[in-house]
C-alpha positions in Angstrom: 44.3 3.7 24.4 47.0 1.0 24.9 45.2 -1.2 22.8 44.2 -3.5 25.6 41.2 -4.0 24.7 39.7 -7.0 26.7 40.9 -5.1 29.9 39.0 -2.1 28.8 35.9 -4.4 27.6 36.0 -5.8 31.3 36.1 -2.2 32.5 33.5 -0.8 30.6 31.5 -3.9 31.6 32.1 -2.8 35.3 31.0 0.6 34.8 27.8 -0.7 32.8 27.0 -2.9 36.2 27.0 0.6 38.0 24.9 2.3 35.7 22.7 0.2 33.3 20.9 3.1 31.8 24.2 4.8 30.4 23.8 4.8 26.9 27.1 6.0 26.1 28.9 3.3 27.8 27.0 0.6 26.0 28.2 2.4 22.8 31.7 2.5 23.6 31.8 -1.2 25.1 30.1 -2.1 21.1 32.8 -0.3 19.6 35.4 -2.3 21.5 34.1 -5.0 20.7 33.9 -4.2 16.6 37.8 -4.1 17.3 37.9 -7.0 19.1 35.9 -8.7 15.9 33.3 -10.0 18.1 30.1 -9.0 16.3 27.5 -10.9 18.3 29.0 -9.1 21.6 28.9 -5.8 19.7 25.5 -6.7 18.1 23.8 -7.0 21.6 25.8 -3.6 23.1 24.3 -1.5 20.0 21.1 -3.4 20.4 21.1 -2.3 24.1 21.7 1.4 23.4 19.4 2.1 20.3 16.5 0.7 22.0 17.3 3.0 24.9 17.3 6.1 22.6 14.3 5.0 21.6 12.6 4.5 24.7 13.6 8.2 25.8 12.3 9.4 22.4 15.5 10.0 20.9 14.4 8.6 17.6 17.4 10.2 14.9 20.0 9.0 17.6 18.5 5.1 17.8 18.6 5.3 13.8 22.0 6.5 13.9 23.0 2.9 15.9 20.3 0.8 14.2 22.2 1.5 11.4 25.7 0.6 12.9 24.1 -2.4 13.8 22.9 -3.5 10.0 27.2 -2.9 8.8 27.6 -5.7 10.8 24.2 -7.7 10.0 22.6 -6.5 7.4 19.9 -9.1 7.2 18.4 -8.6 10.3 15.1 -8.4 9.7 14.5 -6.9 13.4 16.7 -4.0 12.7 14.9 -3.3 9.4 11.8 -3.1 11.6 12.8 -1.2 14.2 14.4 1.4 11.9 11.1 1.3 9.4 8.8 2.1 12.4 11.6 5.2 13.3 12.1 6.6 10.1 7.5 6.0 9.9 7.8 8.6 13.3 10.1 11.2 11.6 7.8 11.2 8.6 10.9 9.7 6.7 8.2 7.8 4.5 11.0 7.1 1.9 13.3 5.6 4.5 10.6 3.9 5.9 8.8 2.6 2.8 12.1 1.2 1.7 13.3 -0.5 5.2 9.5 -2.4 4.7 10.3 -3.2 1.3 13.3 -5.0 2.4 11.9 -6.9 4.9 8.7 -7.4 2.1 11.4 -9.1 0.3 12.3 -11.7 2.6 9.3 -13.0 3.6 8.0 -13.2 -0.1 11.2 -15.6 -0.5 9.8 -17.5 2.1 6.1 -17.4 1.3 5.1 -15.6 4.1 1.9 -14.4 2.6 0.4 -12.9 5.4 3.3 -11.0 6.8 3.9 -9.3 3.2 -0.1 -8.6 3.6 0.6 -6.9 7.2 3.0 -4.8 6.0 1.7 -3.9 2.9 -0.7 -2.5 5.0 1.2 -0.7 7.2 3.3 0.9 4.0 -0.4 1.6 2.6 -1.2 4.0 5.7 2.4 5.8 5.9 2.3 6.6 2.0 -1.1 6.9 1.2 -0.5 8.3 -2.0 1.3 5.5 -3.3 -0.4 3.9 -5.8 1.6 0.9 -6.2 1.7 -0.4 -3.1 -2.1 -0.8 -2.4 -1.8 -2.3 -6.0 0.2 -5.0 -5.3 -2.1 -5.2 -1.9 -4.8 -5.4 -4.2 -2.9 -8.3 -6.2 -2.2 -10.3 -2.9 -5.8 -10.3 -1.8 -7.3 -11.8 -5.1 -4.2 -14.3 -5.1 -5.6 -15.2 -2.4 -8.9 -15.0 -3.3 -10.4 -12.1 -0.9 -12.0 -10.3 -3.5 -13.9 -8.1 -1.9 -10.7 -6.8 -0.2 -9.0 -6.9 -3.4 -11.7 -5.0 -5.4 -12.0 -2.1 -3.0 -8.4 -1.6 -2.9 -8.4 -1.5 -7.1 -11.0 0.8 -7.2 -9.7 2.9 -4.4 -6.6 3.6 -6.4 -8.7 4.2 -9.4 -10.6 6.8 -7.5 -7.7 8.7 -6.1 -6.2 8.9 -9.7 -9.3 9.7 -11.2 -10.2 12.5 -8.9 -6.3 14.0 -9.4 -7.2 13.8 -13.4 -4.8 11.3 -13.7 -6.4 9.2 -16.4 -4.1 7.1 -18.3 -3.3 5.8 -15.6 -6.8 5.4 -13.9 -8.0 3.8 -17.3 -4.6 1.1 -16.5 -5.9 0.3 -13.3 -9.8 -0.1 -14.1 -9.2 -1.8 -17.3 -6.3 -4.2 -15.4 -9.7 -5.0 -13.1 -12.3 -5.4 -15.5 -10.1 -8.2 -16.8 -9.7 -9.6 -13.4 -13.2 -9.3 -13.0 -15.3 -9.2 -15.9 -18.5 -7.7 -16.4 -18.5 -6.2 -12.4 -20.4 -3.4 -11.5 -18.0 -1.6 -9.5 -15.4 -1.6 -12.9 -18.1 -0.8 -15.6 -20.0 2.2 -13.1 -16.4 3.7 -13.2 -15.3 3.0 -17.2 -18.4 4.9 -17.8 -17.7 7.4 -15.2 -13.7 7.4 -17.1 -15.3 7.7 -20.9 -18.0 10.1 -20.1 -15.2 12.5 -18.7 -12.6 12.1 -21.6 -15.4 12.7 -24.0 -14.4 9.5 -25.1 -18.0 8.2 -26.8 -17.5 5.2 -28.6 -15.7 3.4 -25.4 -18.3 5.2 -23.3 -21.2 3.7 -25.0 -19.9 0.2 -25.3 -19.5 0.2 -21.1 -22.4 1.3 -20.8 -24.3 -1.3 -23.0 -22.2 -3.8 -20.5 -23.7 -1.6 -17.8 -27.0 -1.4 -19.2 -27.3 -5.6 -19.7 -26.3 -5.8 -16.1 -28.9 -3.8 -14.7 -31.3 -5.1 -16.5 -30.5 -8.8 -15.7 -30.4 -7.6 -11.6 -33.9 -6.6 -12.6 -32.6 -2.7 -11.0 -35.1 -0.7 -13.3 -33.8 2.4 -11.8 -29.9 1.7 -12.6 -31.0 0.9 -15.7 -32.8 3.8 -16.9 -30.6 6.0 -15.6 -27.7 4.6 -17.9 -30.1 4.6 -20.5 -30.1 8.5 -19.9 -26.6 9.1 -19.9 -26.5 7.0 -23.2 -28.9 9.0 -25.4 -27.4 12.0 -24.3 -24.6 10.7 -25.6 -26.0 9.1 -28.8 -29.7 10.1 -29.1 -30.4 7.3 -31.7 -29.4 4.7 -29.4 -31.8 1.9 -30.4 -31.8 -0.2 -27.2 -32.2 2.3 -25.2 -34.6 3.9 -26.6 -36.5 1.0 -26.8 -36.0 0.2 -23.2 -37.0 4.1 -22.4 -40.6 3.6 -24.4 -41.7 1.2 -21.5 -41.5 4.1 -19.4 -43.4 6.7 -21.7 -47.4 7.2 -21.2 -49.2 6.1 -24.0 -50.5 9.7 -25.4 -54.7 8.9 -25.7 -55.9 8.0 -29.1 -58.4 11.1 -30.4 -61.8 10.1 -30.1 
């Protein structure tokens, strides 16, 4: 209260000897040292005293100093961490989702590929409806050339759009892949599936011609009638199909 502060640092350290596990000490010592401008000192005190919160469960309370922590050093990508996996347990997906973002940041700067890959994952499972982040997972893994990875994450977001009827921007994301990856199954079964639903005819046939070639060249005669189906339906005069169709038609018995 004198303003004597390195007698009262020494103090506090005395009483933190007594009783490691005081959290409140640890916070006061950090504070004295804040005045004293020694940030490392009051780094490690803070340091000290979140984690403790946490430990005990005390999760809003450890934010609360994380955060005092990042005013003093705000690129510590630890902190960020430690406060993304807190705000992940309060269901503070925002909070979260932006904490991981910052730390995405950084290592992209530093071409940590695999580390933005790890946590793209892990903001994947907190907000699983965000679209844009399995995207951009879905980006990573072809850059890097894991294309099954990278297909099943594309046409995962294509489904969960699709199926909440949002699709402008389910036809973005199938069309963005069928450019990545042209003429694959996975793309064209689904532009049909997109077409068919939107009424959408012309488009609709001209996927499933694409659709149609492909089953025929994987020699799947099943796949390939069944498109031929869902063609004529849609345009009865459909030559190819048709003609593709009369291999499967008994020949009627000529009249005797």
């Amino acid at each position: 209260a004198r303003g004597y502060f390195d007698k009262a640092a020494a103090e506090y350290r005395a009483a933190i000897e007594l009783d490691p596990k005081d959290i409140s000490i640890r916070l006061r010592l950090g504070d004295l040292f804040v005045k004293l401008g020694n940030k490392a000192e009051a780094i490690k005190e803070y340091m000290e005293a979140a984690k403790a919160n946490a430990q005990r469960g005390f999760n809003l309370k450890a934010i609360a100093v994380f955060k005092q922590v990042l005013k003093l050093d705000d690129a510590n990508l630890d902190v960020h961490n430690r406060l993304a996996e807190l705000y992940a347990k309060q269901r503070l997906i925002v909070d979260a989702i932006s904490e991981y973002t910052y730390i995405m940041g950084a290592f992209e700067k530093k071409g940590k590929t695999n580390e933005v890959i790890e946590l793209l994952k892990k903001m994947a499972d907190i907000d699983v409806e965000n679209a844009g982040i399995r995207l951009k997972l879905a980006e990573y893994y072809q850059r890097l050339g894991f294309d099954k990875d990278a297909l099943a994450e594309y046409c995962g977001v294509f489904d969960k759009l699709f199926s909440q009827n949002k699709f402008d921007k389910a036809e973005k994301v199938i069309l963005g892949l069928f450019s990545r990856y042209p003429g694959e199954v996975q793309a064209l079964t689904r532009l049909t599936s997109l077409y068919k639903t939107r009424s959408d005819s012309s488009q609709f046939i001209r996927y499933s011609e694409m659709l149609l070639d492909y089953y025929r060249s994987a020699e799947d005669e099943e796949g390939a009638k069944a498109i031929c189906c869902e063609i004529l339906e849609a345009a009865p005069d459909h030559r190819e199909s048709l003609r593709f169709m009369e291999m499967f038609t008994p020949r009627q018995p000529e009249p005797s």
